[in-house]
N, C-alpha and C positions, 0 to 999 in steps of 0.2 A: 644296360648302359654302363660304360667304362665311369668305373668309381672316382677316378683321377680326372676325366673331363667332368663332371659332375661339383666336384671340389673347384672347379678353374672357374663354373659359372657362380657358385657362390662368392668367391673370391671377388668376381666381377662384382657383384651385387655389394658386396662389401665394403666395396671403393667407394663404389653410388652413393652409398648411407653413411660415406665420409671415418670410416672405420680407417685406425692403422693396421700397419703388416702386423705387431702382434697382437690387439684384438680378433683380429682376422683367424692365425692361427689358433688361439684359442676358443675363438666359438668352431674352427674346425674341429678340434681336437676332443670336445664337447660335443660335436654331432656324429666323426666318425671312429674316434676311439683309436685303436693302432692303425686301421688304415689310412688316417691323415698322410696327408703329402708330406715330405719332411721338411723342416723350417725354412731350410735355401729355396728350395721352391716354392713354399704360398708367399717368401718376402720376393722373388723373381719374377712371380705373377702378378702377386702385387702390384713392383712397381710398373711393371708393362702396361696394365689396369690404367693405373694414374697417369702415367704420361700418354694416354690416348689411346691403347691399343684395343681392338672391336672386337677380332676373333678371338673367340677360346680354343681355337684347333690348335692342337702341334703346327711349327713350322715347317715346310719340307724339306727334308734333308737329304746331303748329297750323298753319292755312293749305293752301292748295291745294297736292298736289305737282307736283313739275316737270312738263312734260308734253311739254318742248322736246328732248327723247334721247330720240325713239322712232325707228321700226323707216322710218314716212316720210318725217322728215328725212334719216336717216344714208341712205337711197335717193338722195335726192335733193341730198345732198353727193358722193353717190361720183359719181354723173352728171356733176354739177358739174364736176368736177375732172379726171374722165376727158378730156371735152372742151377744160378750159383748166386745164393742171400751172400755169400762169407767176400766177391769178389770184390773187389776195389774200384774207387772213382775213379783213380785213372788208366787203371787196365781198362774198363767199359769204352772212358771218353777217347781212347786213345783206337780202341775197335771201333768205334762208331764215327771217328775221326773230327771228334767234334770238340769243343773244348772245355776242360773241368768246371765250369761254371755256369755255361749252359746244360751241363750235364746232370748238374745240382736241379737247377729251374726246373728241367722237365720230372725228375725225382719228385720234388714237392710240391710242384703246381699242375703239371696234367698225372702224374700216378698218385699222389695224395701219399706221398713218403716223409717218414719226417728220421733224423740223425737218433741214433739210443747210442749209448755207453756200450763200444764193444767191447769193451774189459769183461763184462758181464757176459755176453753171448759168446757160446760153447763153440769152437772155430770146429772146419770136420775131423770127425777122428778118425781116427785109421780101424783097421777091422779089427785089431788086438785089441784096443780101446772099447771098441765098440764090446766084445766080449767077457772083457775081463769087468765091466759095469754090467753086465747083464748077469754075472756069475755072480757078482757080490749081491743085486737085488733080489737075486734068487735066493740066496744064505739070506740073507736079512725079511725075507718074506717067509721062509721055512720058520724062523727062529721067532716071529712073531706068531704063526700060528701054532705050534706050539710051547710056547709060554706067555701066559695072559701078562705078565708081570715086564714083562720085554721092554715094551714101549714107555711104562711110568720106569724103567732104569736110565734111558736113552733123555725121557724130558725133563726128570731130575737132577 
């Protein structure tokens, strides 16, 4: 069951027992931790709550739904990326024609991705790159087998 309908019927409950908007949030925030609704919300529920309102559904809204988070994009983002980790959000969202922010959602909520410091992650190197590292851990793996004393010169 949706975590966000679940919170609207407590809220309801909340009202009942004569609770304000921020007791309310706080016993939310106390039973669901970061998932709580955010504070414009459980005081919007709130007051909906109090001035009469029965249903805790969403209201329905007008216009098309989204139709850019399905099951053939987040396919063809996982490919995406599988292929090329170094490529950019909006080169992808811009191939999949979808927009940078739903682009993100599907990244971290159906692929289970989350953002790292790409300062740190080695962008591709080129094949000169690529050999001229493989030639120095070669030197440096010679030069430790033969000299035991190699490695306490390098840690000291």
């Amino acid at each position: 069951m949706d975590v966000r309908f679940v919170q609207r019927v407590n809220i309801k409950f909340c009202v009942k027992l004569v609770k304000t908007a921020t007791e309310t949030l706080q016993l939310l925030r106390d039973a669901y931790g970061n998932e709580t609704l955010s504070r414009t919300r459980v005081f919007g529920w709130h007051r909906r709550f109090f001035l009469g309102r029965v249903s805790v559904e969403d209201d329905a809204r007008l216009g098309r739904p989204s139709s850019s988070r399905n099951e053939d994009n987040v396919f063809r983002i996982r490919y995406m990326i599988r292929e090329d980790r170094t490529v950019k959000v909006r080169v992808l969202a811009d191939a999949v024609h979808i927009n940078k922010s739903t682009y993100r959602q599907i990244l971290r909520e159906d692929l289970g991705k989350r953002k790292i410091n790409v300062r740190l992650v080695p962008h591709a190197l080129t094949q000169d790159q690529k050999e001229l590292r493989a030639s120095i851990y070669t030197d440096l793996l010679h030069e430790a087998q033969n000299d035991a004393t190699f490695v306490n010169s390098i840690i000291a």
